[in-house]
C-alpha positions in Angstrom: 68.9 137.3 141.4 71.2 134.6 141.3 72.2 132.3 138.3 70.0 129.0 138.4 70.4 128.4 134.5 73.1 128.2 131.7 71.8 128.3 128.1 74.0 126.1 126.0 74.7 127.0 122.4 75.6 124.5 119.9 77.9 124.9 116.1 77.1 123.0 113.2 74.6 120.6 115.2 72.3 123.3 114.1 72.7 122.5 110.3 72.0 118.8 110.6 68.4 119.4 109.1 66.0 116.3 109.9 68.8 114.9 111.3 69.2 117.4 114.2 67.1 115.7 116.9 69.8 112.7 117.0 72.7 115.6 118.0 70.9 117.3 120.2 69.6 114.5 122.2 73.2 113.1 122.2 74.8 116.5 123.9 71.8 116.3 126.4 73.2 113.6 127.4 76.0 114.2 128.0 75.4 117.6 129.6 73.8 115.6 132.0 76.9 112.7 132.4 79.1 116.5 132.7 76.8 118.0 135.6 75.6 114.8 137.3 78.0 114.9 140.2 77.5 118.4 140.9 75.2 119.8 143.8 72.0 121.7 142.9 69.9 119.0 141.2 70.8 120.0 137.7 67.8 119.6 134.7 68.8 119.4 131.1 66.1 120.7 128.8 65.3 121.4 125.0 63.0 123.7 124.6 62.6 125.7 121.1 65.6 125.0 119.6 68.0 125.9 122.7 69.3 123.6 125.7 68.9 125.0 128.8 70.6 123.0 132.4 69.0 124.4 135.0 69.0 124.5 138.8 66.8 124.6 141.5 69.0 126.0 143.8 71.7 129.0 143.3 73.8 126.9 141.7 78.1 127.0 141.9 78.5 128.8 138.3 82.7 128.0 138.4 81.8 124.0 138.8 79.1 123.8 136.5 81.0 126.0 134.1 84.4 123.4 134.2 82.3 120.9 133.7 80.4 122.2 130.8 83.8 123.2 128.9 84.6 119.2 128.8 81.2 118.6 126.5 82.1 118.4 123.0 79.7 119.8 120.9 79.0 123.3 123.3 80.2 126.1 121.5 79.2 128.8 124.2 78.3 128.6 127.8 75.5 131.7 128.8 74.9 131.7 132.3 71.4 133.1 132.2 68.9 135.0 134.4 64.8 133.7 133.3 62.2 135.7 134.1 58.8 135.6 133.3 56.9 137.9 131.1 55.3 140.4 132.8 55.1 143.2 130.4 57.7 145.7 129.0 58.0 147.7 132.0 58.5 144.7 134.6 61.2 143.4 132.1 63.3 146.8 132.3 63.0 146.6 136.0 64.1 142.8 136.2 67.4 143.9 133.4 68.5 146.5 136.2 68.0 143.9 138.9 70.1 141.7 136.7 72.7 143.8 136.4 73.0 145.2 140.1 73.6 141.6 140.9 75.9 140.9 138.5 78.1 143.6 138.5 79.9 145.3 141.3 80.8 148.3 140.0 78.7 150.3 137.5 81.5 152.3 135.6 81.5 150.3 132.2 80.3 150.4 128.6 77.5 148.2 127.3 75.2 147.7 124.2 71.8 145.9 124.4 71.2 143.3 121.6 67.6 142.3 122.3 66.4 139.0 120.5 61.8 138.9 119.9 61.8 135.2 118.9 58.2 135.5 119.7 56.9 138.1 117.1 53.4 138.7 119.4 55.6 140.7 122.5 54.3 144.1 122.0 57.7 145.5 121.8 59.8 145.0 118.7 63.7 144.2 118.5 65.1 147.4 117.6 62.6 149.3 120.2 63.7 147.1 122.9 67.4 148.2 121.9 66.9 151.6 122.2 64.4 151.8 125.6 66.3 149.2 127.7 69.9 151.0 126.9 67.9 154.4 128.1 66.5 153.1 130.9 69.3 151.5 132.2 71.4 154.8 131.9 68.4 156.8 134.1 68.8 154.3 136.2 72.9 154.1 136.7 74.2 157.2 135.8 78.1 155.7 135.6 77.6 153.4 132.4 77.4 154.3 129.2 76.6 153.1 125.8 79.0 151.9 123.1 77.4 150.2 120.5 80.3 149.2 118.5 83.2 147.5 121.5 81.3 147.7 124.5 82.8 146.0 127.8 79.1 144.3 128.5 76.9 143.3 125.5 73.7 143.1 127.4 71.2 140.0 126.0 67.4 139.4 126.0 66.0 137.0 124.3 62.0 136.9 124.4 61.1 133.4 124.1 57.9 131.2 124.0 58.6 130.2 127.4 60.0 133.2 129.4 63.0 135.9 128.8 66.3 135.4 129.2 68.5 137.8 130.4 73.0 137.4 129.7 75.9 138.9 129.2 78.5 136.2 129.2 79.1 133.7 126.3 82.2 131.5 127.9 83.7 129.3 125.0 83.1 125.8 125.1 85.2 122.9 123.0 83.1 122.9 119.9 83.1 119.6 118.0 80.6 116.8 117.9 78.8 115.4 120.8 80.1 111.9 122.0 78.1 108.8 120.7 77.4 110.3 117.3 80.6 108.7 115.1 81.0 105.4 116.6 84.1 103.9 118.2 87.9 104.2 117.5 90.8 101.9 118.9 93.7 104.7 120.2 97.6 103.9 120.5 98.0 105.7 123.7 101.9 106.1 124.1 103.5 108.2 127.7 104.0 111.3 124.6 102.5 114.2 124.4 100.9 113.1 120.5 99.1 110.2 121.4 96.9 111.7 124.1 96.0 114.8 122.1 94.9 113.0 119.0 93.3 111.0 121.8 91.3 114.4 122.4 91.1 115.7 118.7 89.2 112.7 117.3 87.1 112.5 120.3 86.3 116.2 119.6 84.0 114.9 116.2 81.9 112.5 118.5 84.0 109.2 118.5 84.1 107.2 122.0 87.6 105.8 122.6 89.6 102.7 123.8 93.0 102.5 124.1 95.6 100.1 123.6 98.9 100.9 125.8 102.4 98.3 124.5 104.3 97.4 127.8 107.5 95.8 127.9 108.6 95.1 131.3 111.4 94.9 132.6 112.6 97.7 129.9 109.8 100.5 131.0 108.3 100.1 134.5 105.7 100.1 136.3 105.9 103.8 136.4 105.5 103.9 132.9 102.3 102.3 133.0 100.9 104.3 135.8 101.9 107.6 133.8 99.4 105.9 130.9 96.6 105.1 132.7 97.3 108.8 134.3 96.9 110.2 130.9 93.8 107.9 129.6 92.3 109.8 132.8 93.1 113.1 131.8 91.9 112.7 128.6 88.7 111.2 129.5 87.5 114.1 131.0 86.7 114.8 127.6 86.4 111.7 125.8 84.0 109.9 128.8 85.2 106.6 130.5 88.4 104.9 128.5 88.6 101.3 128.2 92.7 101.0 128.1 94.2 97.7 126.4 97.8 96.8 128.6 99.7 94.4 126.4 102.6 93.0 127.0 105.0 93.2 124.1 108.7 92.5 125.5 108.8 89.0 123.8 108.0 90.2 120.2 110.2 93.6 120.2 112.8 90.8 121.9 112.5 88.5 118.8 112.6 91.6 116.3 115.6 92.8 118.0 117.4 89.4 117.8 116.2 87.8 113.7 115.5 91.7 111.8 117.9 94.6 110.3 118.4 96.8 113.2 117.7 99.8 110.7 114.2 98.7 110.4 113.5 98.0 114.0 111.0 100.5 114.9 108.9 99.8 111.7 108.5 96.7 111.7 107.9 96.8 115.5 104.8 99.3 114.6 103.7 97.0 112.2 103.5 94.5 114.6 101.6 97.2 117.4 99.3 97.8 114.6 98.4 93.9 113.8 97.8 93.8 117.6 95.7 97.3 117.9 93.7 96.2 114.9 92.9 92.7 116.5 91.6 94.0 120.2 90.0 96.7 118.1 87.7 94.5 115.7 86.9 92.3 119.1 85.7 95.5 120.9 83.6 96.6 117.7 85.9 99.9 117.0 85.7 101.5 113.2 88.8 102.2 113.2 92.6 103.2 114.6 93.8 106.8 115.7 97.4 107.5 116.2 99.7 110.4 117.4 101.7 110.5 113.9 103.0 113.2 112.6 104.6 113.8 109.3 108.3 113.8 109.4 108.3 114.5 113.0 110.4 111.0 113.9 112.1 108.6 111.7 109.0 106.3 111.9 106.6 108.8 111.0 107.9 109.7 107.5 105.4 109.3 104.8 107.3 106.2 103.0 107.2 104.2 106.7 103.2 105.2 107.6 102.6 103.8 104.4 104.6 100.1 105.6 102.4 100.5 108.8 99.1 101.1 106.8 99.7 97.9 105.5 98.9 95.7 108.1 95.7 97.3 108.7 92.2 96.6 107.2 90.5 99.2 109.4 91.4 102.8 108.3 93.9 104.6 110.3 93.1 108.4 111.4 95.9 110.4 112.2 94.6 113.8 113.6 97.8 115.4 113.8 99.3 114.0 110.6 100.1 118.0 109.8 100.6 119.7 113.0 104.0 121.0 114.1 105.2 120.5 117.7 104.6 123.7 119.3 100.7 123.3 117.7 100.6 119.7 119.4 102.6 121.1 122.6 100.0 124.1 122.7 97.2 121.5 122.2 98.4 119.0 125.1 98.9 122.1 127.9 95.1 123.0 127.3 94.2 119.5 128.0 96.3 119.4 130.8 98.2 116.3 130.0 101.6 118.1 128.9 103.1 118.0 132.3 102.1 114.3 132.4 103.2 113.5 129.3 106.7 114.8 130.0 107.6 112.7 133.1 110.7 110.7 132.2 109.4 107.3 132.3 110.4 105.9 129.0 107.6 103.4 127.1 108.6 100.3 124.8 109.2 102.3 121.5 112.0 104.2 122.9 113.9 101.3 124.4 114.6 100.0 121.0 115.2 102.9 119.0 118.0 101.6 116.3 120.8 104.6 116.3 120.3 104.6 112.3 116.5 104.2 111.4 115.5 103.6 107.9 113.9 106.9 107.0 112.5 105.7 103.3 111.6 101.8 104.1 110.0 100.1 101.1 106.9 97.5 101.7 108.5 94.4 99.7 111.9 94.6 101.9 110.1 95.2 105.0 108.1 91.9 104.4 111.2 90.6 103.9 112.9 91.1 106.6 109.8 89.9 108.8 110.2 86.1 107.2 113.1 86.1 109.6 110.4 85.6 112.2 108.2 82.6 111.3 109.2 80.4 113.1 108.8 82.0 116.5 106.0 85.1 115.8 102.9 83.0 115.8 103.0 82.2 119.3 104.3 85.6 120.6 101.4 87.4 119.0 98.8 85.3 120.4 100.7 85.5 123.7 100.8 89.4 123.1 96.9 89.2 122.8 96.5 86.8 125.6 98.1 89.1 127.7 95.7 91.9 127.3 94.9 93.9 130.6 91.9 95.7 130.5 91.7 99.2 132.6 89.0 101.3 133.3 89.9 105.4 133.2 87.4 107.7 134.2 88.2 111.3 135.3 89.2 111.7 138.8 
């Protein structure tokens, strides 16, 4: 009795009320994106309010299950055992099949939870409890029942279209499926924030692009490849990313040489948010996500994200705008782009990092200090977007 199905559970899709069509269809797809280049022919299906994926053939449960944990909007993966209604007695003998398959040794505790989501099975909920968890002990005399922590909560569901039979629920991601929040332009940095918040806005059902700033000869070629490693990574979850490579040497060159050194590294985000903003309106995105983090860098105090904001029409979305390190740290190592994210290959913020940053910049000074670059900012900027390299990441 081998697993050929996984039943897929779903969070607050289920509250969406006439809505909830629109979600589900969305993570069907892209259950089906997930399993697609996977052996065993997998089927996605909706049948009475649950998705099943199922395959024709015994299908490789660790594959499926990896690639089912990189679907936003799963909240559990069952990989479930149907059989078909043959009565009450057939289904006790198909539950101890079930578990002399699954189990190699029968020395643990277990509860049944038995589900009658069709009320005409002669056998009602709390009946089934009670005859399957005795039959089960005639039958293998080394379990026994717990009913408040057992080791194996038994399932069975009797549904319109056949009984399913679990005892695993493996988390998924949660979150929205992708397709259902539109499109968001990300600053993807070679630091461990960008990536994740890459991941965490993603997570509510935005699709991503991502706009990388180069600035060779200062960061290398190296530094590039570790981005377009990382927009890989990520797209595991976030599905195919179209990165945005721009070359920004000349305009950090021409704020380093006409502006305060002090207020280097905001007015040089100000300058990556213009640009961001720009290839994100072109490409139809909603808005801009960022790896910012309150206080965490001299740039990323509230007085200088509110000089930054101002540049922008589209919103900016900062998922980490509260998270500590260790949370964001914690957060990148599940993702697995941590050790990525730590290779020393430096990218064009860090280059020119003024010794003494403004920590409290005001607006009015800031524009100030840009006037110093009239007269040679027009034509770097539409260089900047000229130079605009466009690279596909899917997951490898």
């Amino acid at each position: 009795m081998k697993i050929r199905s996984f039943l897929i559970k779903y969070g607050e899709i289920g509250i969406k009320g006439s809505n909830r069509h629109v979600f589900e269809e969305a993570l069907v797809r892209q259950i089906r994106n997930a399993l697609a280049p996977l052996e065993g022919g997998y089927k996605v299906l909706r049948r009475n309010g649950r998705i099943y994926a199922e395959s024709t053939d015994p299908c490789g449960e660790e594959e499926a299950v990896d690639a089912l944990k990189h679907v936003f909007g799963i909240t559990r993966i069952c990989p479930v055992v149907r059989v078909p209604d043959r009565g009450f007695e057939a289904l006790e003998e198909d539950i101890c099949a079930y578990l002399a398959d699954t189990f190699e040794s029968m020395d643990f505790t277990f509860k049944v939870e038995s589900r009658r989501a069709r009320k005409d099975f002669p056998v009602d909920s709390q009946t089934m409890n009670r005859e399957i968890g005795a039959y089960v002990l005639s039958r293998f005399p080394g379990l026994s029942v717990d009913v408040h922590k057992p080791d194996v909560l038994l399932r069975v569901e009797v549904r319109e279209d056949g009984i399913n039979l679990y005892s695993r629920e493996i988390e998924g991601p949660g979150g929205m499926p992708l397709g259902t929040a539109g499109k968001a332009m990300l600053l993807l940095s070679g630091g461990i924030d960008s990536p994740v918040a890459g991941y965490m806005v993603s997570k509510r059902g935005v699709f991503i692009d991502a706009v990388y700033f180069h600035a060779p000869p200062y960061t290398s070629d190296r530094a590039k490849e570790k981005v377009v490693k990382l927009a890989r990574i990520i797209s595991r979850y976030t599905g195919p990313v179209r990165l945005h490579v721009v070359r920004f040497t000349d305009i950090q060159l021409a704020i380093y040489e006409k502006c305060p050194h002090d207020e280097l590294t905001v007015i040089m985000r100000r300058y990556m948010m213009r640009i961001a903003e720009a290839i994100a309106l072109k490409e139809e995105c909603l808005c801009l996500v960022t790896g910012e983090s309150i206080g965490q860098v001299a740039s990323q105090t509230m007085h200088a994200m509110v000089c930054t904001n101002e540049v922008c029409t589209l919103p900016v979305y900062r998922p980490l705008i509260a998270f500590d390190k260790q949370e964001i740290v914690n957060l990148s190592e599940k993702i697995g782009a941590y050790e990525t994210s730590i290779e020393p290959y430096e990218d064009c913020c860090t280059i020119f990092v003024a010794r003494h940053p403004v920590t409290k910049p005001k607006a009015e000074q800031i524009r100030r200090s840009e006037q110093c670059l009239e007269d040679v900012i027009g034509p770097l900027y539409e260089a900047a977007l000229a130079s605009d390299e466009v690279i596909l990441c899917r997951a490898e």
